[in-house]
N, C-alpha and C positions, 0 to 999 in steps of 0.2 A: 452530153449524150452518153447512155451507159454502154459497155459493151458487153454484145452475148455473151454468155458464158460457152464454151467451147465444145464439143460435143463430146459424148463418151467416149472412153478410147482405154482398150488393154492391150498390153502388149504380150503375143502368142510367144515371140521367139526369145525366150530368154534360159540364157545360161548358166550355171550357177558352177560353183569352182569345184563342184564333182564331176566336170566336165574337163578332167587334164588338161592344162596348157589350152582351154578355150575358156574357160571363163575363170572369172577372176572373184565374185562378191560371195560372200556366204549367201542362201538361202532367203535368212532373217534379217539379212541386209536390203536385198532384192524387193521384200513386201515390203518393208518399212519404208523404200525408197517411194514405191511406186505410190504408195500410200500419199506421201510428202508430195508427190507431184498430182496428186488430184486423179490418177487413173482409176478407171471404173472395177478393173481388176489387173490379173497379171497372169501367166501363163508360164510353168516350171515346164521347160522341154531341152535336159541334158543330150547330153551326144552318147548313144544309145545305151542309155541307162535310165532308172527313177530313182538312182540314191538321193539327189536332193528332196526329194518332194515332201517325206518328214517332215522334216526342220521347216520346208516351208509351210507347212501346211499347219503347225502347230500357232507362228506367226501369222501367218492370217486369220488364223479362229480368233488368236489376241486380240488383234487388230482392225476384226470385224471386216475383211477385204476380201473379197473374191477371188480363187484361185482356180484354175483347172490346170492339172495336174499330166504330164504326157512324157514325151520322149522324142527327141530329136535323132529323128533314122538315117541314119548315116550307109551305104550300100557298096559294096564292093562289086559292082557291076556296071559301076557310071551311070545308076540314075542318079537323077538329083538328088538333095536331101529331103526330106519329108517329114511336116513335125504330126506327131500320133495324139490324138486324145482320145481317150475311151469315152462314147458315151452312157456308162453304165458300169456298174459294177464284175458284169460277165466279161463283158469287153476288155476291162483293166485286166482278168485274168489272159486272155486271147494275150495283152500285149507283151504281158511279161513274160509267156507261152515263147510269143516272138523273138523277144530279146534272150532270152535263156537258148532258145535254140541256136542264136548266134553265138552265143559265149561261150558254147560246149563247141563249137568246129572251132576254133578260135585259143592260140594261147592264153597264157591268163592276163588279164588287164585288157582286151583286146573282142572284137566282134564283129564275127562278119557274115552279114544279113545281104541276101540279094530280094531282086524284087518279087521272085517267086514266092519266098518267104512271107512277103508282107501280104500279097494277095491268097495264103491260105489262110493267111490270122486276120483277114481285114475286117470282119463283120461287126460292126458296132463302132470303129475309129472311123473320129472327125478327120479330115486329115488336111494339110498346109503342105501345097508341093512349094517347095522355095528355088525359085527357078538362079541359073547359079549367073555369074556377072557378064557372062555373054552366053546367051538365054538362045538355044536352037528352035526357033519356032518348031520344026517338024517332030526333032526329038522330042521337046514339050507336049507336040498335041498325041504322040502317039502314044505317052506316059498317063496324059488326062483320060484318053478311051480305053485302055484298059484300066483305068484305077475305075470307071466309071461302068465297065464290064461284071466287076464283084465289087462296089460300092455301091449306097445311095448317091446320086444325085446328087442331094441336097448336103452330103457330109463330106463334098471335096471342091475348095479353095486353092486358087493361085494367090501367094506370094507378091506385093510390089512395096518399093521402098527405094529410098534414098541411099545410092552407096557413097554417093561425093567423088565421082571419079570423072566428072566433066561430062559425062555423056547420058546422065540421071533422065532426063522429060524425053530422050530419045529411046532410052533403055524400057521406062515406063508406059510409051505408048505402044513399043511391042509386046508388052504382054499381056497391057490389055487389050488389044487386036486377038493376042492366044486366047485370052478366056471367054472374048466375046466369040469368037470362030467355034471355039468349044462348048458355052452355053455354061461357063463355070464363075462365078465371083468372085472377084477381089479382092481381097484381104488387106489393108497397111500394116505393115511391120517395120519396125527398127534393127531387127536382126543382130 
């Protein structure tokens, strides 16, 4: 008996070692990998920066692999993390609007974006709340109704994934109970 072949699958949250002390691979290590594992694409979102996205982006034209291209928003106000994709060219400008804005109140090497920030630059970012390892149902839904206040709908995803910490299908049924309560989709990630 043969077996299906597996379903599509890119992975949003990945890190590339322009990401200090969070991520570890080059760029053009990252596509080639994803490639090698058979992903449908892959998804450059540094901690809040787009210096990898270059390098990868020059490796996936090579390599014929899908990329979209964003930033992993980090927030000095205790929301969670949230990864950004623009979907368009305007939007790209909006993001790096955002990010540049954090980097000017911010030492150098350093940036610090609250949520207000992201909700005047949001217009056109897909966005990934990535809900953190003990997940506030309330604080969660009341981050989805306002992202959903100056968002589309259709451009804001929750987060779920395996952290390996014993409490994974318990962790994962609460937040899809969040997204269903909220009316927002799921997303799998590897984070």
């Amino acid at each position: 008996m043969r077996q299906a072949a597996p379903p599509p699958y890119a992975e949003f949250a990945v890190t590339t070692n322009f990401s200090f002390l969070r991520g570890a691979s080059d760029p053009e290590e990252l596509v080639l990998r994803a490639k090698q594992l058979g992903l449908s694409g892959i998804g450059i979102a540094d901690r809040n920066s787009v210096a990898g996205v270059v390098k990868a982006f020059n490796m996936a034209k090579a390599q014929d692999m899908r990329l979209a291209v964003g930033a992993r928003l980090i927030f000095a106000d205790g929301t969670p993390d949230i990864l950004a994709y623009p979907s368009d060219r305007t939007a790209w400008g909006r993001l790096t609007r955002l990010l540049s804005r954090g980097k000017l109140r911010a030492e150098k090497g350093d940036c610090i974006l609250y949520l207000s920030d992201l909700l005047e630059w949001i217009e056109g970012l897909n966005l990934i709340v990535m809900p953190p390892a003990r997940s506030d149902a309330q604080k969660i839904s009341t981050l989805l109704a306002r992202l959903k206040q100056h968002a589309s709908k259709q451009s804001i995803w929750l987060a779920t994934g395996f952290l390996y910490r014993g409490d994974d299908y318990r962790r994962m049924r609460k937040i899809a109970d969040i997204a269903q309560e909220n009316s927002i989709p799921l997303i799998a990630t590897n984070d």
